[in-house]
C-alpha positions, 0 to 999 in steps of 0.5 A: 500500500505505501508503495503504490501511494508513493507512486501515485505521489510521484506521477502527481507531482510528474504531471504537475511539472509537464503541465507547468512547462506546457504553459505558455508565457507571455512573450515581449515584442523586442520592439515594446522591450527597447521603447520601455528601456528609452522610457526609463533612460529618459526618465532616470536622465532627466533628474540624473546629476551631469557626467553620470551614465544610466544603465536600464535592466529589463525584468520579466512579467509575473509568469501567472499572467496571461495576456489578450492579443493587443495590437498597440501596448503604450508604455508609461510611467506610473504617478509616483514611481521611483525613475532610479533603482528599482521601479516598475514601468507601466504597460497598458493595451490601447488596441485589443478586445480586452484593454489590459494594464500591467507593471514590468519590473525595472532596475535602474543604474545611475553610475557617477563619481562620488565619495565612498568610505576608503575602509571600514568605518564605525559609527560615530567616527569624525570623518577625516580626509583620509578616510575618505576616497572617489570613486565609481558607482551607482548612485541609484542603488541605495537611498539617499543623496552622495557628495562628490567633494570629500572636503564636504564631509570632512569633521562630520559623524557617522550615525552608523557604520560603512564598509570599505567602498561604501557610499557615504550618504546623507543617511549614514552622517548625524544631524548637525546642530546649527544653534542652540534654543535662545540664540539669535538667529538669521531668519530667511524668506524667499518667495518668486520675485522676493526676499526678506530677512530679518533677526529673531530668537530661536524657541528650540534647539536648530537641528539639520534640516528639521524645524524650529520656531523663532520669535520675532521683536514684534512678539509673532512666532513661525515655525522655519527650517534650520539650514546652516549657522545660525539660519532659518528658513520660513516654511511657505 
């Protein structure tokens, strides 16, 4: 009995793989595939820093899909989709008996120079110019903005730890503060056409890039962005 369960196990799973194999998939017309990579290098180029060079790996529908005949697919870019790393393009049936749409998986390469770590680095780490070097990579292949001038990053922090050859980005360096709550502080609003500055006091203490009140003479209170020494910039 265990022996004819087993073989009856054994033809199941035989006739499962032959079945699976005998399903066709759908194919990409060479032409569609080359319109979707010009669709991604375009996009991935219009935000791309200049001297970089974009590179576009095409992936493959989902197998389980099964697509009706359509004389005319228009590729496209999705709202809100990523153009660098790893994204999706859309593909939609324009001229068919059914009026299907689809994502294609994408992986898109944004090569450049730009500051990587020279050996491995802890965290908490006061970078030094020795411990920094240039060099070639993709700039798209993790989040986050690059430096191309070490000397930019000389004195700041590592919030956490780098390999050799890792890239160092704005993610991996701790917040500077840029004055403290009760200082003094430059306060900066520009708008098209115009700029006003004006002093006031800080209510809190000014980290990179967060926000902070200030206090004006007059007594009015605005919240504003801490963005370098001593400055702020007021929030539209």
């Amino acid at each position: 009995m265990l022996r004819r369960t087993a073989f009856l196990l054994c033809l199941l799973l035989a006739g499962r793989a032959v079945w699976a194999q005998s399903v066709p998939q759908t194919p990409l017309d060479p032409a569609l595939i080359e319109r979707v990579r010009q669709l991604a290098e375009t996009a991935a180029r219009a935000t791309a820093p200049p001297g970089t060079r974009v590179a576009v790996e095409i992936g493959a529908l989902d197998a389980r899909l099964r697509l009706a005949p359509c004389r005319q697919v228009q590729p496209y870019l999705p709202p809100g989709m990523a153009a660098w790393g790893r994204s999706r393009i859309g593909l939609r049936c324009t001229d068919g008996a059914v009026r299907w749409n689809v994502t294609l998986p994408v992986r898109v390469a944004v090569f450049g120079r730009a500051v990587v770590a020279s050996g491995p680095l802890p965290a908490g780490v006061n970078l030094s110019q020795e411990q920094l070097a240039l060099a070639d990579i993709d700039i798209a292949a993790e989040p986050g903005a690059v430096f191309t001038d070490p000397a930019q990053l000389v004195g700041r922090v590592l919030a956490r730890p780098l390999g050799a050859a890792d890239a160092v980005r704005v993610p991996a360096l701790k917040a500077r503060q840029w004055f403290a709550a009760g200082e003094t502080v430059q306060v900066r609003l520009a708008g098209e056409g115009f700029a006003v500055a004006s002093e006031a006091q800080a209510l809190g203490a000014g980290i990179e890039g967060q926000e902070v009140r200030v206090r004006f003479g007059s007594g009015r209170v605005a919240s504003g962005r801490a963005v370098g020494e001593r400055r702020v910039e007021l929030l539209l």
